[in-house]
C-alpha positions as CSV (number, residue, x, y, z in Angstrom):
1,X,13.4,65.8,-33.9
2,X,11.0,67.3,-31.1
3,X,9.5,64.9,-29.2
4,X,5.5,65.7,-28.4
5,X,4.6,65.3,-24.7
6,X,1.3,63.8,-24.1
7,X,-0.9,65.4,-21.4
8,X,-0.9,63.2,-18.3
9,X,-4.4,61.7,-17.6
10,X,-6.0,61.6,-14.0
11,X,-9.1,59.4,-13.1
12,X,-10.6,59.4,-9.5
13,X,-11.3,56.7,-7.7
14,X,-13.4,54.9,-4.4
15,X,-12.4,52.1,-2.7
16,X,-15.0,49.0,-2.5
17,X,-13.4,46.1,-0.4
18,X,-11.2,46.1,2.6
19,X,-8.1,45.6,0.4
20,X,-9.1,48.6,-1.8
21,X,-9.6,50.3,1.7
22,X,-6.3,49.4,3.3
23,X,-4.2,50.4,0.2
24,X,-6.2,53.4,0.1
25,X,-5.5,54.5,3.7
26,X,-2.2,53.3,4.2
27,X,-0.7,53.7,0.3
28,X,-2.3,56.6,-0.7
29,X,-2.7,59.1,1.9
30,X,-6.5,58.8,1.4
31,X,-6.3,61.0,-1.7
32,X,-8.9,59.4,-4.7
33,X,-7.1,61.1,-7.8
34,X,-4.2,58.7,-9.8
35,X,-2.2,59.0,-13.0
36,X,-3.3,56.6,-15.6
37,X,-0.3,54.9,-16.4
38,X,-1.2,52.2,-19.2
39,X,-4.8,51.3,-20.9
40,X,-5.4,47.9,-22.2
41,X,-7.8,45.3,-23.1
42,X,-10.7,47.2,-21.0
43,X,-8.2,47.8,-18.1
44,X,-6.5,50.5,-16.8
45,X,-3.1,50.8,-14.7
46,X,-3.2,53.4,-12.1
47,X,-0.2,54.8,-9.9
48,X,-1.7,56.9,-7.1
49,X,-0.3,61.0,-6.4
50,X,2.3,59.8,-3.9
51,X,4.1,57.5,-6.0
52,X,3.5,54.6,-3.1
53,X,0.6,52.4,-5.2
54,X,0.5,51.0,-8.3
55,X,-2.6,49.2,-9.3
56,X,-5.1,47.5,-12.4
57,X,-8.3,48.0,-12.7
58,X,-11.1,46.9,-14.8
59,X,-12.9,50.1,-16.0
60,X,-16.2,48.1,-16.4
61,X,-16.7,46.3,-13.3
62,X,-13.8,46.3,-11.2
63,X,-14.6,44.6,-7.6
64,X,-12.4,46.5,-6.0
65,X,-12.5,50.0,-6.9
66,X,-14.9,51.9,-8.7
67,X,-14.3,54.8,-11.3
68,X,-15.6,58.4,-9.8
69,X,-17.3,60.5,-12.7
């Protein structure tokens, strides 16, 4: 049986706070794009390009970060 691969999913990001800012700087070479990873109950886990961040965020209203369009 053939396994179907599903297309990986990219959103882009902008950091809000100083801890969004640090991790973003430090973690993930200041790049905004990051695999989506796992989508639940109006959150989504993110793993940044360089492999070096993993993080949840609320796709509504997420103090932290916000979603780039």
């Amino acid at each position: 049986m053939m396994m179907k691969k599903e297309k990986t999913k990219f959103v882009c990001v902008s950091p809000l706070s100083n801890k969004a800012r640090y991790h973003f700087h430090l973690h993930m070479d200041n790049l905004h794009s990051c695999r989506v990873k796992d989508e639940k109950d109006g959150k989504i886990y993110l793993e940044s390009l360089n492999k070096q961040h993993y993080f949840w965020i609320d796709k509504n209203s997420d103090k932290n970060w916000k979603i780039e369009k």
